[in-house]
DSSP file (Angstrom, degrees, kcal/mol; ACC not computed):
  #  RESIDUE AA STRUCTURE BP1 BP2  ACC     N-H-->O    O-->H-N    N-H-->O    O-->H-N    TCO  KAPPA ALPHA  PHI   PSI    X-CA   Y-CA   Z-CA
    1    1 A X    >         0   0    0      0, 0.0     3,-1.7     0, 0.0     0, 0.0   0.000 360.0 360.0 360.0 135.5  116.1 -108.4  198.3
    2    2 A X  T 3   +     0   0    0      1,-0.3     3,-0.0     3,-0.0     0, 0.0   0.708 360.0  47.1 -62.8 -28.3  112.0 -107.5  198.4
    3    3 A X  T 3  S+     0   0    0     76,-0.1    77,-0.8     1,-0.0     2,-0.3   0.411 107.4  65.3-112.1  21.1  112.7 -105.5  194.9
    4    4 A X  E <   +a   80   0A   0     -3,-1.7     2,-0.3    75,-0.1    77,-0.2  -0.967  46.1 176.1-143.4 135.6  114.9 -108.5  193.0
    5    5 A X  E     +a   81   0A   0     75,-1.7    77,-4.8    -2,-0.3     2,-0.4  -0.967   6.1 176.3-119.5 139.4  114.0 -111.7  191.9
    6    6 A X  E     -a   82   0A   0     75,-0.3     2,-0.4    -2,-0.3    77,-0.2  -0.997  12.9-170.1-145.8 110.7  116.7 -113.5  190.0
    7    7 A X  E     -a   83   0A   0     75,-1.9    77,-2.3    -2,-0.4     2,-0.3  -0.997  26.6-172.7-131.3 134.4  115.8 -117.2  189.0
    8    8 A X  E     +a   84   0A   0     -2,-0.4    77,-0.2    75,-0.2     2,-0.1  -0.952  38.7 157.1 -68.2  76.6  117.8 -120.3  187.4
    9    9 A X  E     -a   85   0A   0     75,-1.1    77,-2.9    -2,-0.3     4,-0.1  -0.460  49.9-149.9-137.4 170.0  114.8 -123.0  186.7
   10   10 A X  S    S+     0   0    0     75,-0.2    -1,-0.1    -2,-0.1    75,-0.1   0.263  74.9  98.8-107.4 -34.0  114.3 -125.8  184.6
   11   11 A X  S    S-     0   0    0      1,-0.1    -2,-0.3     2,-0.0    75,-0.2  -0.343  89.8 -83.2 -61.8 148.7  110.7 -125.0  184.5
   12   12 A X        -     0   0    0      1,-0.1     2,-0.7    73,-0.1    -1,-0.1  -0.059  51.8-111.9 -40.4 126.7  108.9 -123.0  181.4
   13   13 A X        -     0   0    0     81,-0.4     2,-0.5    -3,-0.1    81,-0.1  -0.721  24.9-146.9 -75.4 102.4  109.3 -119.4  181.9
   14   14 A X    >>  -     0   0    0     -2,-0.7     4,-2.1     1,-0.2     3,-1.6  -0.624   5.4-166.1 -95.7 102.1  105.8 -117.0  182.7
   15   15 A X  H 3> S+     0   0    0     -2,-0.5     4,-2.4     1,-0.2    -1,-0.2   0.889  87.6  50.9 -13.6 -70.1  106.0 -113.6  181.3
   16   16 A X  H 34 S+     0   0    0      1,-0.3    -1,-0.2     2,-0.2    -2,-0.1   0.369 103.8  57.5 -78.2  11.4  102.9 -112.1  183.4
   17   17 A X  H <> S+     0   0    0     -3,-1.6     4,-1.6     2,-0.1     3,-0.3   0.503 114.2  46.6-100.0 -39.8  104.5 -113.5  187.2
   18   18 A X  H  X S+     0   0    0     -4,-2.1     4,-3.5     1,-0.2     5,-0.4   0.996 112.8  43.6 -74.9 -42.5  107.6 -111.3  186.1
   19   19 A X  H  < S+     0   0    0     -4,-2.4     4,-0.4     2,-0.2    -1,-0.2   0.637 115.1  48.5 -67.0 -20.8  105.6 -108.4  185.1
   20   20 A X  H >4 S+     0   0    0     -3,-0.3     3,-1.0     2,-0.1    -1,-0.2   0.822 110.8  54.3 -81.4 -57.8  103.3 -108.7  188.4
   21   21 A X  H 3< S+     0   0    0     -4,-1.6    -2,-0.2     1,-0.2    -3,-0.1   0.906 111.9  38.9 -47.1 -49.1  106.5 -108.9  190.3
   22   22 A X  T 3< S+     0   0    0     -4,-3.5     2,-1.8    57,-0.1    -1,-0.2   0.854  94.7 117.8 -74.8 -29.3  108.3 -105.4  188.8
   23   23 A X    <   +     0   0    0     -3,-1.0     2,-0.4    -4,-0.4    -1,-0.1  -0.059  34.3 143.0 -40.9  88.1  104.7 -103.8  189.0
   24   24 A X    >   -     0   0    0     -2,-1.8     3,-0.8    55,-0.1    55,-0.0  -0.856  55.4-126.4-100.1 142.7  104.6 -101.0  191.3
   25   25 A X  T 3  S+     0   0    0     -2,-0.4    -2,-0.1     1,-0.2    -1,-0.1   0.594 113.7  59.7 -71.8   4.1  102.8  -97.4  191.4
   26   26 A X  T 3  S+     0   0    0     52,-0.0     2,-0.4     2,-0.0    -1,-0.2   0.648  90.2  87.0 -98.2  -6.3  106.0  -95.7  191.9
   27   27 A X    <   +     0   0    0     -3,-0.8    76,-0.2    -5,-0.1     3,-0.1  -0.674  46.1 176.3 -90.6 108.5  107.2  -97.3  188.2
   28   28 A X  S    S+     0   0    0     75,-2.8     2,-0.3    74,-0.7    77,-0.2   0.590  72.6  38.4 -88.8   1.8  105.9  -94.9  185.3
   29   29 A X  E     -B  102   0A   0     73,-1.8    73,-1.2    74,-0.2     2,-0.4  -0.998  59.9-172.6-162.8 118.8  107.9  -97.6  182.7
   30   30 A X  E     -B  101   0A   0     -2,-0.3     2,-0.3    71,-0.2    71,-0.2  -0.776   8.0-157.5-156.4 144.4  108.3 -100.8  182.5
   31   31 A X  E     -B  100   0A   0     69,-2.0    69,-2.1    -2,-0.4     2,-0.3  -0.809   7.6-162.7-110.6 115.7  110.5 -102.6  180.1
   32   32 A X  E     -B   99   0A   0     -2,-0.3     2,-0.5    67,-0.2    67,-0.3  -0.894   5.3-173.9-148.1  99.8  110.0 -106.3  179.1
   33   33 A X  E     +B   98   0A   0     65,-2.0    65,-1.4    -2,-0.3     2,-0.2  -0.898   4.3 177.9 -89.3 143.5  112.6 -108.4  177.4
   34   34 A X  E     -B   97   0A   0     -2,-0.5     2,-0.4    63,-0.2    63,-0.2  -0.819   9.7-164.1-154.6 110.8  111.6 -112.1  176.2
   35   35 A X  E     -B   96   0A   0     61,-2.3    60,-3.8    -2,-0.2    61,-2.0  -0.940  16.5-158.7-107.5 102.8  114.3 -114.1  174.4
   36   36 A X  E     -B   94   0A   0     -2,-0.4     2,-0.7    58,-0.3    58,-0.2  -0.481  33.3-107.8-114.6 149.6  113.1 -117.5  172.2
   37   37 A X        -     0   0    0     56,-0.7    55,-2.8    53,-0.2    56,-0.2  -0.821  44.5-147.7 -56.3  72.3  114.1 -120.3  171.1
   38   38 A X        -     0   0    0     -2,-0.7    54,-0.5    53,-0.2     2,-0.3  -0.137  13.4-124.8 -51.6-174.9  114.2 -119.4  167.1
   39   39 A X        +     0   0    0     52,-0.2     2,-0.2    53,-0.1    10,-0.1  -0.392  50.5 159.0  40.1 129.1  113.5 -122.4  164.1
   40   40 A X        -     0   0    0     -2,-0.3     8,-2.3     8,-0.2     2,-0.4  -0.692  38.6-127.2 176.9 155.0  116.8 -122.0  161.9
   41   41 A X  B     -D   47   0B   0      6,-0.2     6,-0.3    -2,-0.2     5,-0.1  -0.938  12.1-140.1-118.0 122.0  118.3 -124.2  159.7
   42   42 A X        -     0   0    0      4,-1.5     6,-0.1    -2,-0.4     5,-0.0   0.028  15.2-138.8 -63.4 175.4  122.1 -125.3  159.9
   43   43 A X  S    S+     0   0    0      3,-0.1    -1,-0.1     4,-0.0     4,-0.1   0.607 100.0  10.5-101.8 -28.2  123.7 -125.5  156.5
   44   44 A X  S    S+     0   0    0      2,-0.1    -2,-0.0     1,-0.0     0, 0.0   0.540 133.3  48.7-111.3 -19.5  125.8 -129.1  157.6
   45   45 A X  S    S-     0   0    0      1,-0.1    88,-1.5    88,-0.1    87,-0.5   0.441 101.9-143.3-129.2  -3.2  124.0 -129.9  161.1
   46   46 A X        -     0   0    0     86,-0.2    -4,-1.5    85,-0.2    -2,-0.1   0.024  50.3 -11.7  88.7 171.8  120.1 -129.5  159.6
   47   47 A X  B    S-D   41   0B   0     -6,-0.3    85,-1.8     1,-0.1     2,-0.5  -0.008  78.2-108.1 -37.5 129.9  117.2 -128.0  161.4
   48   48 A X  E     -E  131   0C   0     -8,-2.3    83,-0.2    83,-0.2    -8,-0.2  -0.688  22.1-168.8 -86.9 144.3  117.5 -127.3  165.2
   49   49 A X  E     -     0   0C   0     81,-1.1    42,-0.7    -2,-0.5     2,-0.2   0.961  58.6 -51.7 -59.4 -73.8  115.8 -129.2  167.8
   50   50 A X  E     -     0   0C   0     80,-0.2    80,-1.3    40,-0.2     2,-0.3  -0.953  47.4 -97.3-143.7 151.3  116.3 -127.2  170.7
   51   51 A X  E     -E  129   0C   0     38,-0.5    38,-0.7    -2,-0.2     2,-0.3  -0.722  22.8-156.0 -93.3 178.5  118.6 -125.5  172.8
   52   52 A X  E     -EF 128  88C   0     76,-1.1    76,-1.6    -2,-0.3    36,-0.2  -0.716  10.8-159.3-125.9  73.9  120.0 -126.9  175.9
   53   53 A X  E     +E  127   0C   0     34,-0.9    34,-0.4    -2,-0.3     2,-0.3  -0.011  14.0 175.8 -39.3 152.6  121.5 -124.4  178.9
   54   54 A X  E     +E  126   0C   0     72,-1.1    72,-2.0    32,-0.1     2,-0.3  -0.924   8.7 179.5-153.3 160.9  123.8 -125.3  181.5
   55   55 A X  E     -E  125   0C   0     -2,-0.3     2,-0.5    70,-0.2    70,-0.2  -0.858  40.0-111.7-146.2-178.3  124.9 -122.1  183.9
   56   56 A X     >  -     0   0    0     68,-0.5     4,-1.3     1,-0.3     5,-0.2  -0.999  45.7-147.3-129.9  91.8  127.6 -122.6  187.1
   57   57 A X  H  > S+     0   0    0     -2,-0.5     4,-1.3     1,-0.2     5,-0.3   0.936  82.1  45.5 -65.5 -85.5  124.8 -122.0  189.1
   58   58 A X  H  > S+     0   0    0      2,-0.2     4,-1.1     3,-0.1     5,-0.4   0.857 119.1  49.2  -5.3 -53.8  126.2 -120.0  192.3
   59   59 A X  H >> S+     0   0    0      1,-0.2     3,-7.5     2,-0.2     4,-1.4   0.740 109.8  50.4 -66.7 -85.2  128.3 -117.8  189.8
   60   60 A X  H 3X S+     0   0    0     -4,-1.3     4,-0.8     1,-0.4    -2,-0.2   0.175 108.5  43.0   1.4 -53.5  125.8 -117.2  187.9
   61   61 A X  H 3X S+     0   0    0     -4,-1.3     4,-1.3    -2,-0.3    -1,-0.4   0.439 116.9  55.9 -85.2 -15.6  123.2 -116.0  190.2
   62   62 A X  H <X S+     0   0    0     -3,-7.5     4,-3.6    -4,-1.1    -2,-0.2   0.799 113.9  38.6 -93.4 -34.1  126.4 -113.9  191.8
   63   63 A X  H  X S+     0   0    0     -4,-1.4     4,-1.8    -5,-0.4    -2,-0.2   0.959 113.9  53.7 -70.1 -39.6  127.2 -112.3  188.3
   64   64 A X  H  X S+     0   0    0     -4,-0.8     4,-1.9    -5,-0.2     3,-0.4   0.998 114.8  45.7 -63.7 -57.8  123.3 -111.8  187.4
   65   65 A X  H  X S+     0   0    0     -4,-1.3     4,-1.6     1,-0.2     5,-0.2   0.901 108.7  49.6 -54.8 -46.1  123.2 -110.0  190.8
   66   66 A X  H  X S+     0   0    0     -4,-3.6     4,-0.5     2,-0.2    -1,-0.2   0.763 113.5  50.4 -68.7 -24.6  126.6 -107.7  190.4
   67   67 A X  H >X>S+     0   0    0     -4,-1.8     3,-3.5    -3,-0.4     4,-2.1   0.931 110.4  51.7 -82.1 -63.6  125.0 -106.6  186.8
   68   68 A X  H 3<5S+     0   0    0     -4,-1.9    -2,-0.2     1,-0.3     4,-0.2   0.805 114.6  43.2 -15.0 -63.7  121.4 -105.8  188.9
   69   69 A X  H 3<5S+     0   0    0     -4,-1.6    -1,-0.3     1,-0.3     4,-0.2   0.616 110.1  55.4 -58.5 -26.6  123.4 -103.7  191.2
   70   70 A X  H XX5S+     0   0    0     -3,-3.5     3,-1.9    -4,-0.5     4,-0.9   0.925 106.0  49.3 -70.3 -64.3  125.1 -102.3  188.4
   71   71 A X  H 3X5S+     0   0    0     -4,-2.1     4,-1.5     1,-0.3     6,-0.4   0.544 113.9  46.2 -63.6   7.5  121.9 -101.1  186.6
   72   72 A X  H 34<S+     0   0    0     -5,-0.5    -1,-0.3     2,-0.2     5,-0.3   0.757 103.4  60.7-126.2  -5.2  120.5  -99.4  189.6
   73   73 A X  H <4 S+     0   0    0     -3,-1.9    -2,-0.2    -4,-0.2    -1,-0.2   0.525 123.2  23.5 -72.3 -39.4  123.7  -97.9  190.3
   74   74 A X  H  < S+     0   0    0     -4,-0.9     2,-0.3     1,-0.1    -2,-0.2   0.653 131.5  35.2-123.5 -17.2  123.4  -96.1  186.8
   75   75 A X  S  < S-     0   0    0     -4,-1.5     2,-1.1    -5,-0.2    -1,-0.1  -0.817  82.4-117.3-125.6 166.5  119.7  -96.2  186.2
   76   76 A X        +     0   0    0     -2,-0.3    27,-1.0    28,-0.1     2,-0.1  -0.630  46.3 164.4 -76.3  81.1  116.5  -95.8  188.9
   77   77 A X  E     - C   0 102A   0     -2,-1.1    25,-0.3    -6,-0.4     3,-0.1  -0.581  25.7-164.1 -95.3 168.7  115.0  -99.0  188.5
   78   78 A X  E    S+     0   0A   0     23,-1.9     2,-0.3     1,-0.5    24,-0.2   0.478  73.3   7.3 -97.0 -54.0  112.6 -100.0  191.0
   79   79 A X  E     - C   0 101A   0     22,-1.6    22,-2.0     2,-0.0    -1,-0.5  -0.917  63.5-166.4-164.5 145.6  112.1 -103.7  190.7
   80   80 A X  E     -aC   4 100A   0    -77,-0.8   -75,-1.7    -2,-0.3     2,-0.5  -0.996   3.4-164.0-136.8 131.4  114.3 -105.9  188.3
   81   81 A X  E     +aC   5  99A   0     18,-2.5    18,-0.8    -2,-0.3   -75,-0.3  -0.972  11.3 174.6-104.3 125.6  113.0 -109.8  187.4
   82   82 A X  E     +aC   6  98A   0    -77,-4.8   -75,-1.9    -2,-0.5     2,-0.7  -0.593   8.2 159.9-129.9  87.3  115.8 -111.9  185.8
   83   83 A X  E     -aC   7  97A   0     14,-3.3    14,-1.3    -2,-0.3     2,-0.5  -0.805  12.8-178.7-112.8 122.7  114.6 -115.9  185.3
   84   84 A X  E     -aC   8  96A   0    -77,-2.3   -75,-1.1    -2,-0.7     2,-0.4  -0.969  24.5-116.0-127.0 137.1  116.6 -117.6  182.9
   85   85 A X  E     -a    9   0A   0     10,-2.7     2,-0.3    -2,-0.5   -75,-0.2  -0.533  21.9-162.8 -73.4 138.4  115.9 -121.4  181.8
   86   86 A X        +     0   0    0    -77,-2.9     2,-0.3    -2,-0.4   -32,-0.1  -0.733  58.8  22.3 -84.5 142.8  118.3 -124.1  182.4
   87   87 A X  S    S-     0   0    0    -34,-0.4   -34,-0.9    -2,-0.3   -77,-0.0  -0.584 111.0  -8.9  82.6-141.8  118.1 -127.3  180.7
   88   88 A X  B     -F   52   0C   0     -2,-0.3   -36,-0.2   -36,-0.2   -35,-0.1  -0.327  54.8-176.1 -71.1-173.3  116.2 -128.2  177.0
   89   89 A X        -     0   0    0    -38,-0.7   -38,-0.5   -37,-0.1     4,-0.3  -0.037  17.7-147.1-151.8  58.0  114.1 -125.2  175.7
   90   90 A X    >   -     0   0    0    -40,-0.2     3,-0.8     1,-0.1   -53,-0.2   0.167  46.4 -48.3 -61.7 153.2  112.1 -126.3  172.3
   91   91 A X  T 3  S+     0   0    0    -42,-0.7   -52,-0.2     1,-0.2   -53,-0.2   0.219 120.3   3.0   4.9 103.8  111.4 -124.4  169.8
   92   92 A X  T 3  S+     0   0    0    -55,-2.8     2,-0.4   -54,-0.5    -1,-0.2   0.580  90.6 128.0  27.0  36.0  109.6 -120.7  170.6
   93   93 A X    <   -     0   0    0     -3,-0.8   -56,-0.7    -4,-0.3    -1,-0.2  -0.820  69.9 -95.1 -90.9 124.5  109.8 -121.2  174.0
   94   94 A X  E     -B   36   0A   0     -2,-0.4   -81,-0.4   -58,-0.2   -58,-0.3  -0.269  23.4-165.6 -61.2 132.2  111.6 -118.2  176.3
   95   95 A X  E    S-     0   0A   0    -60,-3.8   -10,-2.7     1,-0.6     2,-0.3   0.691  72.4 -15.4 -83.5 -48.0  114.9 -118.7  176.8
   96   96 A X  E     -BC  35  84A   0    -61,-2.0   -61,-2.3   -12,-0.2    -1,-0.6  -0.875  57.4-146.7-177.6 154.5  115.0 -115.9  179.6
   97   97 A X  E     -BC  34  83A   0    -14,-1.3   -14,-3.3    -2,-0.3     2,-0.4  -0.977  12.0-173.6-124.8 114.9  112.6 -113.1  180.7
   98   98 A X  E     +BC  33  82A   0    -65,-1.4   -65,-2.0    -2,-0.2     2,-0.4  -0.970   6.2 177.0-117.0 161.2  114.0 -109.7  182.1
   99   99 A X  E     +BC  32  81A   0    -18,-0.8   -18,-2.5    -2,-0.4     2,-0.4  -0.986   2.7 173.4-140.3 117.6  111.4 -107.3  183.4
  100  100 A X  E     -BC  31  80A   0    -69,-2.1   -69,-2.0    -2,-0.4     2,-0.3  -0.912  11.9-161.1-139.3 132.9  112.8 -104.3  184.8
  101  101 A X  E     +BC  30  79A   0    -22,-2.0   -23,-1.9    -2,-0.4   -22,-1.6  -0.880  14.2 168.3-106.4 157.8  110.4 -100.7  186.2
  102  102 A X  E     -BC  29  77A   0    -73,-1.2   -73,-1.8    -2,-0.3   -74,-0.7  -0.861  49.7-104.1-149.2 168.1  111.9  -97.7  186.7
  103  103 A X  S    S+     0   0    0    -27,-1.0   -75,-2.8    -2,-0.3    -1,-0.3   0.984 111.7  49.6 -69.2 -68.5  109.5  -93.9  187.3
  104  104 A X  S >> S-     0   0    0      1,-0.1     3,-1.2   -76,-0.1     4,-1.2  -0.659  82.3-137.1-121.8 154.9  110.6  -93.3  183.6
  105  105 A X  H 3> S+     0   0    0     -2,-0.3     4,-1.2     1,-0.3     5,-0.2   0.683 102.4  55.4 -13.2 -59.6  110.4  -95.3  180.4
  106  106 A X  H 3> S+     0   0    0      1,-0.2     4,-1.2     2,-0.2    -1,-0.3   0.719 109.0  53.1 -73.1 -12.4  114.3  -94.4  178.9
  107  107 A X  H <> S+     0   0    0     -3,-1.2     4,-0.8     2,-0.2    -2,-0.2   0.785 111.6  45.2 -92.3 -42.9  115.6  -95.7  182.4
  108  108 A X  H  < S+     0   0    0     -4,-1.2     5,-0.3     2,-0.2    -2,-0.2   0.736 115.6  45.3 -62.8 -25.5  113.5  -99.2  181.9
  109  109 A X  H >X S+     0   0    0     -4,-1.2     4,-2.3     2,-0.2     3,-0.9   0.919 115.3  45.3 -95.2 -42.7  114.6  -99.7  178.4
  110  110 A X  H 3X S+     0   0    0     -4,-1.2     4,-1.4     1,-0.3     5,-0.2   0.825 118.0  44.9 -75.6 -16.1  118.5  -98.8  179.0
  111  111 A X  H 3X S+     0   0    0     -4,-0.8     4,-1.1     2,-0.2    -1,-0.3   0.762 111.2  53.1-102.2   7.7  118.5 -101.0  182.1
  112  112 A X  H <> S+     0   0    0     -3,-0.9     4,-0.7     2,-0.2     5,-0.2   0.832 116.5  38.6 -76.2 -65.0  116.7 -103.7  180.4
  113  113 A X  H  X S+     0   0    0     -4,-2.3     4,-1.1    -5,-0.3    -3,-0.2   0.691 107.2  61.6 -62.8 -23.3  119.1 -103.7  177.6
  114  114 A X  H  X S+     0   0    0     -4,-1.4     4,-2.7    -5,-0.2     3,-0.4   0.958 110.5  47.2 -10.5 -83.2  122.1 -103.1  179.8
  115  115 A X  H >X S+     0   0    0     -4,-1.1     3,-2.7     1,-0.3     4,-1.0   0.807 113.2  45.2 -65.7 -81.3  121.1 -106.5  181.4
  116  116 A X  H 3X S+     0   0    0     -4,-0.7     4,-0.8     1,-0.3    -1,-0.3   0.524 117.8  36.8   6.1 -73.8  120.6 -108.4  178.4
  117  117 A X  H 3< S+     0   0    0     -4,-1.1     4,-0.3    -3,-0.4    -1,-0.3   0.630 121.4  52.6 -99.4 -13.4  123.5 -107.6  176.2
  118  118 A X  H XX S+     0   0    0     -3,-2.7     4,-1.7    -4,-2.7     3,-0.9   0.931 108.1  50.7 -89.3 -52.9  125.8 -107.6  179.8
  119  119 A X  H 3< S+     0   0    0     -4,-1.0     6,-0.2    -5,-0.3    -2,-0.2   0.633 106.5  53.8 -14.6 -45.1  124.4 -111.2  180.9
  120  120 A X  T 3< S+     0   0    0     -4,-0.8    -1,-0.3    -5,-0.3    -2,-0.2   0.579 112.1  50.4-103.0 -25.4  125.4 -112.6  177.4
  121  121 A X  T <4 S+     0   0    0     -3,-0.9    -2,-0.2    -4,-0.3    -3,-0.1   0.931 123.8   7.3 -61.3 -66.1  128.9 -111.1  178.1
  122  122 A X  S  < S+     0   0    0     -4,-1.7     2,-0.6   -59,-0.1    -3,-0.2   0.191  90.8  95.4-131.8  11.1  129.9 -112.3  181.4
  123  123 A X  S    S-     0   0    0     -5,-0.5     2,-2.1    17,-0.2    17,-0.1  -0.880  76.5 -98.5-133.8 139.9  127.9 -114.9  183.3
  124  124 A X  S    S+     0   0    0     -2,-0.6     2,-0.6   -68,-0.1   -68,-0.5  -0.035  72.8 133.3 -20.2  46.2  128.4 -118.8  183.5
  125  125 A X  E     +E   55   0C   0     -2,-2.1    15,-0.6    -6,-0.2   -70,-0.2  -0.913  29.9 177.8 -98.1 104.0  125.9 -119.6  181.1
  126  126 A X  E     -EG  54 139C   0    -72,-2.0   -72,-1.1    -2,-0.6     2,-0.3  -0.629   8.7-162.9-101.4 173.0  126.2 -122.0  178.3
  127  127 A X  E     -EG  53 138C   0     11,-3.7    11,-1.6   -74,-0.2     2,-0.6  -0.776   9.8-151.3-155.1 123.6  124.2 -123.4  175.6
  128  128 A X  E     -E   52   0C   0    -76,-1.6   -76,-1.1    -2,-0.3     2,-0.9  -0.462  16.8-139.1 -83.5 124.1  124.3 -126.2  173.3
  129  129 A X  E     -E   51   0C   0     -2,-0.6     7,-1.1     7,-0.5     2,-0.6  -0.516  15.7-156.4 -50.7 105.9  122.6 -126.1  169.8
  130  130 A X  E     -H  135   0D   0    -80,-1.3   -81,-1.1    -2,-0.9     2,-0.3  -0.886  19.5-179.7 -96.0 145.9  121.0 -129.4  169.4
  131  131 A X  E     -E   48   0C   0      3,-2.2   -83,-0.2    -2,-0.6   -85,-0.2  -0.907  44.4-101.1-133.8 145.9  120.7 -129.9  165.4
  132  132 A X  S    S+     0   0    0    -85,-1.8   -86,-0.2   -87,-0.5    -1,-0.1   0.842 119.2  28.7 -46.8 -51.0  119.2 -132.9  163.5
  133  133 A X  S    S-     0   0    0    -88,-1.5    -1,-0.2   -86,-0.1     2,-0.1   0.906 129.1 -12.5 -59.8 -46.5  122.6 -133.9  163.0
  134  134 A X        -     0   0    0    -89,-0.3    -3,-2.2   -88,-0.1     2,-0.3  -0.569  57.7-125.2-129.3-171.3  124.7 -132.9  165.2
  135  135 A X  B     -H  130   0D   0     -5,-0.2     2,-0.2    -2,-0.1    -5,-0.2  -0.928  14.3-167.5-156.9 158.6  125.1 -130.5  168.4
  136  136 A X        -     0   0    0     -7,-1.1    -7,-0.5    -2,-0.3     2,-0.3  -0.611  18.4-126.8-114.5 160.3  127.4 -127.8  169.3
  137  137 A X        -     0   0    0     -9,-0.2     2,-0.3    -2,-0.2    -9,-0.2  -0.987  29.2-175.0 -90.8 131.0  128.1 -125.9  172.6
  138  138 A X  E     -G  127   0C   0    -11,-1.6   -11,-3.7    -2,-0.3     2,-0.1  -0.931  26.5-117.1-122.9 172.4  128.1 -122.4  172.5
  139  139 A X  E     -G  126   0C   0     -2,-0.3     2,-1.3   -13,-0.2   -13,-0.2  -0.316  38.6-108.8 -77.6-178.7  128.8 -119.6  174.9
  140  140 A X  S    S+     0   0    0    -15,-0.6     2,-0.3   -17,-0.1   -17,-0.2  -0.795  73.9 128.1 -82.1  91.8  125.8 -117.2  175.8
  141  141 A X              0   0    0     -2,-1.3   -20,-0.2   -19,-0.1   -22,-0.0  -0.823 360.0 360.0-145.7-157.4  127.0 -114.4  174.0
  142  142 A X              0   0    0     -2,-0.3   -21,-0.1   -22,-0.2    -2,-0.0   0.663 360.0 360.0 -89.4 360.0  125.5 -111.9  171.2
């Protein structure tokens, strides 16, 4: 689709290519999520390194799409961006970038945040904690 891009990369994620892509003149709003790699310290497993994604790529991209479809079903979005990294991610580096326009502003922010908090729910994505000691897998979730 001309009005979706939906990406799975190992490469570094670029804010302003998502935010050209959702630009339109028919878009009064558009609503900008960008999700980092925090600094936090384990109490037993020490400072993290990084994290590390792994997704079930095919699902993934099929579930990221059925939530798009979803948000435009309940909101008027215009153009939705969804690029999420795969692989390490150090330390304040974006994790995923969603971009979404819609004509108004409360339609950008609830279907930005729709996809977000829906994303972290139900599609293949995992991610391991790497820690100075140790490392964990968790699921993508809130």
């Amino acid at each position: 689709m001309a009005d979706l891009d939906i990406q799975l990369t190992t490469a570094p994620l670029n804010p302003l290519a998502l935010i050209a892509f959702v630009t339109v003149p028919q878009a009064g709003g558009i609503d900008l999520f960008i999700g980092t790699t925090r600094a936090e310290t384990h109490p037993t497993l020490g400072q993290l390194q990084h994290l590390d994604y792994a997704a079930y790529h095919e699902m993934a991209v099929k579930e990221l799409t059925k939530l798009v479809q979803h948000a435009r079903e309940k909101w008027s979005t215009t153009k939705v961006a969804l690029h999420h990294r795969l692989g390490p991610v150090p330390i304040g580096e974006a994790s995923i970038i969603i971009a979404v326009s819609c004509p108004h502003r409360a339609d950008a922010f609830a279907a930005c945040r729709y996809l977000i908090d829906s994303l972290k729910e139900t599609v293949p994505i995992w991610k391991k904690e790497v820690y100075a000691r140790s490392a964990r897998w968790q699921a993508e979730v809130k």
